[in-house]
C-alpha positions in Angstrom: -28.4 -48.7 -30.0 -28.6 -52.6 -30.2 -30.3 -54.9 -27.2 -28.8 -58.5 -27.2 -30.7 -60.9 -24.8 -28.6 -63.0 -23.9 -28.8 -66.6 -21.5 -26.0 -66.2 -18.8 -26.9 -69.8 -17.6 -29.1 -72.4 -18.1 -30.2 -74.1 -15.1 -31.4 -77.5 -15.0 -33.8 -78.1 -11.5 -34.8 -81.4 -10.8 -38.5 -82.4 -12.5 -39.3 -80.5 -15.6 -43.3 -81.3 -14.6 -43.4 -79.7 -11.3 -41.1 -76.6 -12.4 -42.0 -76.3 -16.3 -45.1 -77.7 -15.7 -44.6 -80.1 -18.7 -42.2 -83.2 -18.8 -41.4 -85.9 -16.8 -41.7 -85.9 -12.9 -37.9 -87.0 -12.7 -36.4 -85.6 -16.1 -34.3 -82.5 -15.6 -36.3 -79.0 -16.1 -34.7 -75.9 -18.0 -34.6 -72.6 -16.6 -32.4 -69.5 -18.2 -30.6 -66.3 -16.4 -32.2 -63.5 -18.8 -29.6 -60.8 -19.2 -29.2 -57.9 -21.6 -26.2 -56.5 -23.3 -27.1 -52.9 -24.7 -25.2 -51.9 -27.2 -24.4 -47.8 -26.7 -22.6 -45.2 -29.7 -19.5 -46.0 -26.8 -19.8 -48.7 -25.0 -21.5 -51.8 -23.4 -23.8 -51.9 -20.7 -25.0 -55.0 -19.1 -28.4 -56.0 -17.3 -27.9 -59.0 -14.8 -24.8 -61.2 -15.5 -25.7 -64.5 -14.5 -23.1 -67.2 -13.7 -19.1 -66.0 -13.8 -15.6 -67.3 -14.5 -15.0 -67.8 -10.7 -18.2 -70.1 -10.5 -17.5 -72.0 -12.7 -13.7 -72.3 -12.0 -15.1 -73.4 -8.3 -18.6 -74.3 -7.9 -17.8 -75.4 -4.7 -19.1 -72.1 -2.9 -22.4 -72.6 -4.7 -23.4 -74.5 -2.4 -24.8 -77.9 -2.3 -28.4 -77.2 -3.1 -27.6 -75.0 -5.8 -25.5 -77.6 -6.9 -27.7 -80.4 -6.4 -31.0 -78.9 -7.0 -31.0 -76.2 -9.0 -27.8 -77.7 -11.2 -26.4 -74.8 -13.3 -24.5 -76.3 -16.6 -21.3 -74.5 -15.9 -20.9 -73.4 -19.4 -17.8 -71.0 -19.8 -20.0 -70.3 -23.2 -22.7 -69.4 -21.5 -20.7 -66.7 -19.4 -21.5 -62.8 -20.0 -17.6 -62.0 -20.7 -17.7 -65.0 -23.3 -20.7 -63.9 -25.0 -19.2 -60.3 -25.2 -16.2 -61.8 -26.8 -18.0 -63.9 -29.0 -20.0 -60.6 -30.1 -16.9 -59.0 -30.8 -15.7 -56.6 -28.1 -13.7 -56.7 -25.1 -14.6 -57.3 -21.9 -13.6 -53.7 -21.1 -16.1 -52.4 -23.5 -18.7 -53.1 -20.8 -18.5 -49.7 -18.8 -21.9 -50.4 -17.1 -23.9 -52.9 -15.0 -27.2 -52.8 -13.8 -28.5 -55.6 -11.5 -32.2 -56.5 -10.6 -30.5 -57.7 -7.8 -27.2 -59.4 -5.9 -28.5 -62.6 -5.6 -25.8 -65.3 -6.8 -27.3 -65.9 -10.3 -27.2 -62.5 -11.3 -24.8 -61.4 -9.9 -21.9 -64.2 -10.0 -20.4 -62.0 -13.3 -19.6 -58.9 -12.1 -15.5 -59.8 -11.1 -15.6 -60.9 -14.4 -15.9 -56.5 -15.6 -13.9 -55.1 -12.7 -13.9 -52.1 -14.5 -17.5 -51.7 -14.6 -19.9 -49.4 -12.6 -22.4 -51.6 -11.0 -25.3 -49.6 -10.4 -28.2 -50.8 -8.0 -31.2 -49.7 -5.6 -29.3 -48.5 -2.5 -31.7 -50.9 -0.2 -30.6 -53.8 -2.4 -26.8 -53.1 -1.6 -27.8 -52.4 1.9 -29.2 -55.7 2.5 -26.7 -57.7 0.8 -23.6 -55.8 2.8 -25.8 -56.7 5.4 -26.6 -60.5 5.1 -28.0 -60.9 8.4 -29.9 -64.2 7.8 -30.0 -68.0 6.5 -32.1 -66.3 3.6 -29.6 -63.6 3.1 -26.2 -66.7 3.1 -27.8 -68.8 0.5 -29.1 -65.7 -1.9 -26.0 -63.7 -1.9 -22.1 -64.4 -2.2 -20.0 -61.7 -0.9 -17.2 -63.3 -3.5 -19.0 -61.8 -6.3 -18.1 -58.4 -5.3 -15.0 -59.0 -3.3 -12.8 -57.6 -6.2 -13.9 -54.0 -4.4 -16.0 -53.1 -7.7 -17.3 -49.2 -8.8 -20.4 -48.6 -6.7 -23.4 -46.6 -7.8 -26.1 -46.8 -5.4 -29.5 -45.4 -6.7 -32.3 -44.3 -4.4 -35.8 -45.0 -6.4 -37.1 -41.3 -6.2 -38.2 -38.4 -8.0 -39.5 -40.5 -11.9 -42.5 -42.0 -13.1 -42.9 -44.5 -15.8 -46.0 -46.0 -16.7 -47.1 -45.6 -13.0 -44.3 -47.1 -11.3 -41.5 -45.5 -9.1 -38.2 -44.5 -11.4 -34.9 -43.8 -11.5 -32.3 -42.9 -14.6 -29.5 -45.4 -13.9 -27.9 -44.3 -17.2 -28.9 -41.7 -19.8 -26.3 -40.8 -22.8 -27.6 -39.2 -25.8 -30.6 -42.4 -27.5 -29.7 -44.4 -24.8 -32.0 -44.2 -21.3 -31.9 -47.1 -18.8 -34.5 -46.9 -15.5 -34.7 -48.6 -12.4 -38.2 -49.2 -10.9 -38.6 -50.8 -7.3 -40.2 -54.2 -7.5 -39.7 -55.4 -3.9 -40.8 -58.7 -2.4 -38.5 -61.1 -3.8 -35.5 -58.9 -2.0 -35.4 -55.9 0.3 -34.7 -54.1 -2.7 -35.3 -56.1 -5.8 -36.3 -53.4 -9.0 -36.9 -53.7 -12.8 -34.7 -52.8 -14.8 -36.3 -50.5 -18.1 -34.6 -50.2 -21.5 -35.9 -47.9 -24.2 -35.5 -49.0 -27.9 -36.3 -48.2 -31.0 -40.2 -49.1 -31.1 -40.9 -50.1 -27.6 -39.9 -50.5 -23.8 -38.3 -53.6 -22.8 -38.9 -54.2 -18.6 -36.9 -56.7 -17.3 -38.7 -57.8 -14.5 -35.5 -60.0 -12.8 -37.2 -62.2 -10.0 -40.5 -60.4 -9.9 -42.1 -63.5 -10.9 -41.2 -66.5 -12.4 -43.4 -68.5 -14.5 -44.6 -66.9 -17.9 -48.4 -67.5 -16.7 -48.2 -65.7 -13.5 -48.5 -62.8 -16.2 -51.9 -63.7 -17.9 -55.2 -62.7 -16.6 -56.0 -65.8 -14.7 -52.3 -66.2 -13.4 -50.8 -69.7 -12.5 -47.8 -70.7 -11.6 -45.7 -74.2 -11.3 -45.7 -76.1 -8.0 -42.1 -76.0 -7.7 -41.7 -72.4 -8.5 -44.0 -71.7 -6.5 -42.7 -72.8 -3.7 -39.5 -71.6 -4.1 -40.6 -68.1 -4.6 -42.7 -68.3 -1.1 -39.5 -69.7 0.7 -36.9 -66.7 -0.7 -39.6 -63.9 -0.8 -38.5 -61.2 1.8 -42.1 -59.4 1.6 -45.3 -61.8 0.5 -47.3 -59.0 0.0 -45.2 -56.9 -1.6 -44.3 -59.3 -4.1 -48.0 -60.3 -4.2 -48.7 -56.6 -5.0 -46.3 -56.4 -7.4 -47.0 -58.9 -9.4 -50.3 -57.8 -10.0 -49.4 -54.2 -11.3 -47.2 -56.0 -13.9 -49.6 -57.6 -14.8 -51.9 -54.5 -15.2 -49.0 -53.0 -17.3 -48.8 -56.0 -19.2 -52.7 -55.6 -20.4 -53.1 -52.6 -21.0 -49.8 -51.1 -22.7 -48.6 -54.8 -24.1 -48.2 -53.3 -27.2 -45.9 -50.5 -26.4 -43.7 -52.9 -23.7 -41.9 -56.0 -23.3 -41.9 -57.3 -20.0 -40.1 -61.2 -19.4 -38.6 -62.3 -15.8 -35.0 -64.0 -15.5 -35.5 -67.1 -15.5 -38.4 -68.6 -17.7 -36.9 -70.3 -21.1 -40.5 -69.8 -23.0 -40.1 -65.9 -22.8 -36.3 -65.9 -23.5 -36.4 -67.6 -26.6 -39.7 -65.5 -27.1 -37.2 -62.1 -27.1 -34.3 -63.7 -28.2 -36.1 -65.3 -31.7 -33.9 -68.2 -31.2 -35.1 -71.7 -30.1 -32.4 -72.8 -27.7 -30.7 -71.3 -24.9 -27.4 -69.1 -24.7 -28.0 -67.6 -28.2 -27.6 -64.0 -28.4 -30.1 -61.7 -30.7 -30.5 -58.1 -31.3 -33.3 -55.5 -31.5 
């Protein structure tokens, strides 16, 4: 098995200060979409997908804040099915997807694997179905999904790992990939754990946000922030959350990796590579 961590789009929010907490006040801050692409003795399985073809091709439905604010680059490069490609497989190779959750930027790639199984907590799919609120209309794009993909909806039940609430998602032969609930930042946001050759690797999607909201004293950016108060759908469940990761994080760091989606400092971190949208394996 080989883990490729991968940058499905790099996102460039206004005021690298107040949202990288280092910069100028008005130069543009970076931000990544932290996927993985797990490498199985058959085939491909994908972890979040960031950004697709069809966003690109018509940013329009974005929306204007996305647009304006949180600026993606649109880089076809930067895509999940370009990435597979430029790693040498097809597109149909990718059999399985697992998302932290629907929201736009990680879930904007599924059309682009209609063959795929997308598997996902069965509150998460519930609420985005759903979309019964402002909230709901900005975070989730029913046009990600209209292709009518391969459900698998997974009720977090009956596993432990490290503590937490688990479910295997997929588990063929070396290869076992777990959900754990991590609500707050959705109805039913989870984790998404991968076990390699030397370690667990716990992508922790939207959990938090800013590397430092992990450390013992944790801090986080004014803009992010913000931002996570105004999409959480559970304060204290995110709140709670947080704090058992970072429990995890100190006392079994050595035997886990844990990184969120969107901080640049930890991607580059697991992917060994210094700028965004390189792939590297484990």
């Amino acid at each position: 098995m080989r883990i490729h961590h991968l940058n499905c789009a790099t996102l460039c929010p206004v005021s690298a200060k107040l949202v990288n907490g280092a910069g100028g006040l008005f130069s543009p801050a970076v931000m990544v979409c932290h996927c993985l692409l797990i490498e199985t003795w058959n085939n491909l399985i994908l972890v979040d997908t960031g950004l697709g073809l069809q966003d690109l091709a018509d940013p329009g439905p974005l929306g204007f804040i996305v647009r304006n604010l949180i600026r993606p680059k649109l880089s076809i490069a930067e895509t999940a099915v370009e990435q597979v490609k430029k790693l040498g497989f097809s597109p149909n190779d990718v059999r399985h997807i697992i998302v932290t959750h629907l929201d736009f930027d990680h879930a904007g790639g599924l059309p682009d694997f209609p063959g795929a199984e997308i598997h996902v907590s069965g509150l998460e799919y519930g609420s985005a179905m759903a979309s019964n609120s402002f909230r709901d209309e900005f975070r989730y794009r029913p046009k990600h999904w209209s292709h009518q993909p391969k459900w698998k909806t997974h009720a977090i039940a009956g596993d432990k790992w490290f503590g937490f609430d688990a479910v295997r998602t997929i588990d063929e032969g070396e290869t076992e990939v777990l959900l754990i609930p991590l609500r707050g930042h959705t109805t039913g946001h989870c984790g998404v754990v991968v076990k390699s050759a030397d370690k667990w690797i716990l992508n922790c999607g939207d959990a938090y946000f800013f590397h430092a909201e992990m450390s013992p004293r944790p801090d986080c950016t004014p803009a992010l922030n913000i931002f996570q108060r105004l999409m959480e759908s559970d304060h204290g469940a995110r709140m709670n959350n947080q704090q058992r990761l970072r429990e995890l994080k100190q006392n079994h760091g050595n035997d886990i990796q844990l990184f969120c989606s969107h901080d640049h400092s930890e991607f580059c971190d697991c992917a060994g590579a210094g700028r965004s949208g390189d792939a590297a394996g484990e």
